[in-house]
N, C-alpha and C positions, 0 to 999 in steps of 0.2 A: 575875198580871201579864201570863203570854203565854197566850194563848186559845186555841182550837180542839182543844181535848185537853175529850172529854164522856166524863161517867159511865158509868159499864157500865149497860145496861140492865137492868131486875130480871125476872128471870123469875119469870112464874105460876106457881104450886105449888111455886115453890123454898122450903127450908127457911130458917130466918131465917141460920142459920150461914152459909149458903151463899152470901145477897143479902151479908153484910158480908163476907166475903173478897178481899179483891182480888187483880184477874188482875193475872199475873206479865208482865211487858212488857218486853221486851229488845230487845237490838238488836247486830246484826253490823255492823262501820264498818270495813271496809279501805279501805287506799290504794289507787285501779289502779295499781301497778307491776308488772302481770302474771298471774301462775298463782301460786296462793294456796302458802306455803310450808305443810309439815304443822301448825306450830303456829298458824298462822293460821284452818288448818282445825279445829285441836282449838276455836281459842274457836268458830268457829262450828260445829260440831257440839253443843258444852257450851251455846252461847247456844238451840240450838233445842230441846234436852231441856229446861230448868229454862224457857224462856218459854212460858207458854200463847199468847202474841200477840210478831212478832217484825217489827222495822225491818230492811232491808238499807239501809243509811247509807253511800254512795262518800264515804270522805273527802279529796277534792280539792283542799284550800286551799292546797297546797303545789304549784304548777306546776313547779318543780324537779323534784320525785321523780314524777311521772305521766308513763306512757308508755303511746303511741299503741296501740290496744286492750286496753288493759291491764283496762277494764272489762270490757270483751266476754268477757275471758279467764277473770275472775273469775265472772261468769255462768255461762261452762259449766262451770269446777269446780263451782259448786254446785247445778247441774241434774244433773251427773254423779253427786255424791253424795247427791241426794236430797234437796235441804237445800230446802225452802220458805221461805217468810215470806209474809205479810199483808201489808205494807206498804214501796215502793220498788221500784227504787233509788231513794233521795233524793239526790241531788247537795248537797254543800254550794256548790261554786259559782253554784248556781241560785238560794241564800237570803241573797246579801250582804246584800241590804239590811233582811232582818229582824238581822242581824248589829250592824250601824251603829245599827239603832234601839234594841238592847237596849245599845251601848255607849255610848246615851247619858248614861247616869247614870254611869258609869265613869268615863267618859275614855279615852283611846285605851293607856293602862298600867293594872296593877292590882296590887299586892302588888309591884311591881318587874318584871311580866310585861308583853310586848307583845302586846294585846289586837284591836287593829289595825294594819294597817302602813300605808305614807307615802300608798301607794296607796289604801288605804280600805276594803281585803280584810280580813279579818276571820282571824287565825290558830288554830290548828288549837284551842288550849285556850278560845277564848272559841265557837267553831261548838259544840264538842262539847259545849258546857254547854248551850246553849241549844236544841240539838236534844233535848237530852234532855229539858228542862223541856216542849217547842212536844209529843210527843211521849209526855209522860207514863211514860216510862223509871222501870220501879221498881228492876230491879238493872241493876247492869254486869258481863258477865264480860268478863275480858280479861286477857292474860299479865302477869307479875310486872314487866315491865318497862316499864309503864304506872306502876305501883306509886306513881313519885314526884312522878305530877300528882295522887293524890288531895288531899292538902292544898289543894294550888290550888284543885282544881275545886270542894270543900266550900265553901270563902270565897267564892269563884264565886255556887255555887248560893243561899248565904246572901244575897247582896249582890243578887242579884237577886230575892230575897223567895221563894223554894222550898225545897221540903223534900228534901234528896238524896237519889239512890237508894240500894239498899246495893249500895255497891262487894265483888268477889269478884274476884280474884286469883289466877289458876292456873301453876301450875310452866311455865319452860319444854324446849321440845324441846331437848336438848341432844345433838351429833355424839362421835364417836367420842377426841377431844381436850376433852373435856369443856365445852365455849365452843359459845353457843349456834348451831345447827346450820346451814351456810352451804347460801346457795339454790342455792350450783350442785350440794353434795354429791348424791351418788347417791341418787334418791329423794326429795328434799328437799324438791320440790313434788309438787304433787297432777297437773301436767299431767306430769311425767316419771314419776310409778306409771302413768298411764294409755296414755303411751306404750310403757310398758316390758309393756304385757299385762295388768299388774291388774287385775282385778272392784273397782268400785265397793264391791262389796259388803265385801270384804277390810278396802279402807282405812276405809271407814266402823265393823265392826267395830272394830279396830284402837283408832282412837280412842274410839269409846264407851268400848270398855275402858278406857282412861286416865282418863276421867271427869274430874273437875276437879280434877286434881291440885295436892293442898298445895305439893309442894316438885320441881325441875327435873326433868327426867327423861330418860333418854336414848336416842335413837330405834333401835327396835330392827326393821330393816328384814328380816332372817328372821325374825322374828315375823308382818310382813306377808306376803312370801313364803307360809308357810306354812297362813297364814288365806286366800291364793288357792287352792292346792288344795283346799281344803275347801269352794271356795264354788264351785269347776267340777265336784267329785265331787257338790255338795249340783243341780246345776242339772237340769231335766229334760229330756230327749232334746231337745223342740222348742226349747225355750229356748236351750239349749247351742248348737243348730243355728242361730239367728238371731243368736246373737250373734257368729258366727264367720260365719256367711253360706255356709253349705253345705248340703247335703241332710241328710237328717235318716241317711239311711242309714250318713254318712260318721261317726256321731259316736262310734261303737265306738272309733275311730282316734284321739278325742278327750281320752278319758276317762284317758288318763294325763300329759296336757300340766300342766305347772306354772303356763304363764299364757297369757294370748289369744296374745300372739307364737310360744308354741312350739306350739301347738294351730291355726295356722292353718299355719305350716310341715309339721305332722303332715298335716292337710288338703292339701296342695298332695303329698304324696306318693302321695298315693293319687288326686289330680282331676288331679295336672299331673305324672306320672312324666318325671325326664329319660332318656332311651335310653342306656341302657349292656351295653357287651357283656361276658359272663360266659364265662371258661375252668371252667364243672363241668357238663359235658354230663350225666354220669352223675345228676347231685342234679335238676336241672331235666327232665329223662327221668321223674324216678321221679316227681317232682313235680306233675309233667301227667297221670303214669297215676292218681296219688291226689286229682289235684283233677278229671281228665273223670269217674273212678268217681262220684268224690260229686256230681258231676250238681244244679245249678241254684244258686242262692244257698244259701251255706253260715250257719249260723247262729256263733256266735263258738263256742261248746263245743265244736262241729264241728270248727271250724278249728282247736281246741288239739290236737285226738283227731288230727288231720291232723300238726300239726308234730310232735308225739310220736314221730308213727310216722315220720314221713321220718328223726327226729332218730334213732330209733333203730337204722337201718339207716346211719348214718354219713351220711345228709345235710348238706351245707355252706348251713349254715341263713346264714351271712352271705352267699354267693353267690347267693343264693334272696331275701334282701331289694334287694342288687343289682341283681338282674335285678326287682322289681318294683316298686322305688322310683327306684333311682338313688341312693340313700343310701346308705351305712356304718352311720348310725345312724337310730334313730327310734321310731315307737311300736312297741307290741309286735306283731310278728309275724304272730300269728294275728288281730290286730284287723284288720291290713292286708287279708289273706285273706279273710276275710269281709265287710269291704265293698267289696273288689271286685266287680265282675258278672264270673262267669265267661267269657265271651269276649274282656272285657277282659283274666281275666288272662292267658289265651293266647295274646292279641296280643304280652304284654310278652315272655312267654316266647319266641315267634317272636322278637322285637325282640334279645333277649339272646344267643342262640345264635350 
């Protein structure tokens, strides 16, 4: 009944099994109302594993809930995480009027549903049926809380002479109060992990592991945490370095940061020291004679064999990070020390006295 959805093509030398399979065709439909909350990103993470071929669908028939870059927003979560597709974005407000023409055998109600409204817009359960027949959709994935359109949308697909896809139904993200998980909470979206330092890579993780969960689940944001360090330990020296934007030298200093915020903080103590002056004459004395000995750029072993030894003559190893950070706290020590360039660090030391 609606056209432009063609056969997969048959490849030469395919096995017969393989010309009768049909490709898996799915499709991600958020709303723009912003940066994708995490469960929004589980369906599209889940929709792009099980689709061999994949829609991004804006679903905008509701001008009420859409707010101004709210697409734009949705775009860079999912270039952030990696997430491709084939085809889109499709705007549903771009397709009213194939909308109108499939509701002409309907009527503007259906089942007690409104199909179109006064205006002639077409709402959200009759767009989504019909994008999915124009588009050839074989499954849906989508949170539980979709659950109680499939009915409709079955009668839908019936009534307009198509075969449904198979609907799949995944748990949702559920907060710490067990109701599902609010967008402001901590973490909640994909834009506030990635402000907050996270690797793409973490949260991408994260949910693959969920996978398409049967029943609610509840989001366990130290589990993400903890899949970031693992994915700035797993990163290689260059990498680490462009994604922080520092030399490649600085990245010793790196390697024990929890996420890109505290790893550029780490960074900026070693590139952008503040000037602070230091009462341990005697630990920064001993400190200069063991780092002019060791004579040129220190390798990190170097520089642990270095604090050792200061540490073990009573050096005041917090005074010593003082005078060459300006910090209290930060990365380890001896990381510090070694990516220093040695006349740097003796400027600091001059700087501190």
């Amino acid at each position: 009944m609606f056209g432009g959805v063609q056969p997969a093509p048959t490849v030469v030398g395919a096995r017969p099994e393989s010309r009768l399979k049909p490709m898996k065709r799915v499709r991600f439909a958020p709303s723009p109302t912003g940066s994708l909350h995490v469960g929004n990103a589980l369906s599209a993470v889940a929709n792009r594993a099980l689709g061999e071929w994949m829609l991004l669908r804006i679903d905008d028939t509701d001008p009420r809930r859409n707010v101004s870059g709210g697409e734009e927003a949705i775009l860079r979560d999912l270039e952030w995480l990696g997430i491709s597709w084939e085809d889109g974005p499709l705007r549903q407000s771009d397709r009213q009027e194939r909308y109108r023409a499939a509701a002409g055998a309907l009527g503007a109600r259906f089942d007690g549903v409104t199909l179109l409204r006064e205006d002639g817009t077409a709402t959200y359960q009759l767009a989504s049926v019909v994008d999915d027949i124009d588009f050839g959709i074989t499954h849906i994935v989508r949170g539980n809380d979709h659950r109680p359109n499939e009915v409709l949308h079955r009668r839908l697909f019936a009534a307009l002479g198509a075969q449904p896809p198979e609907f799949v139904h995944h748990g949702l993200i559920l907060g710490p109060d067990g109701k599902k998980l609010a967008k402001r909470a901590e973490g909640a979206t994909v834009a506030s992990l990635r402000e907050a330092g996270i690797p793409a890579e973490a949260v991408r993780r994260y949910l693959e592991e969920l996978g398409i969960p049967r029943h609610d689940v509840q989001y366990d944001l130290p589990r993400i945490k903890r899949l970031a360090v693992d994915a700035i330990e797993a990163m290689s020296d260059e990498e680490l370095a462009v994604r922080i934007g520092v030399p490649t030298s600085v990245v010793p200093v790196l390697r024990g940061a929890r996420n890109f915020v505290e790893a550029r903080e780490y960074a900026r103590q070693v590139l952008d020291a503040r000037p602070t002056r230091v009462d341990a004459p005697e630990t920064l004395e001993r400190f200069r004679e063991l780092r002019t000995r060791a004579n040129g750029t220190l390798a990190y072993d170097d520089a642990k064999s270095l604090v050792r030894e200061l540490k073990a003559v009573g050096g005041d190893l917090r005074a010593l990070r003082l005078a060459l950070t300006g910090r209290e706290r930060g990365p380890e020590l001896a990381a510090v020390i070694a990516a220093l360039p040695p006349d740097e660090t003796l400027r600091r030391l001059d700087a501190a006295v």
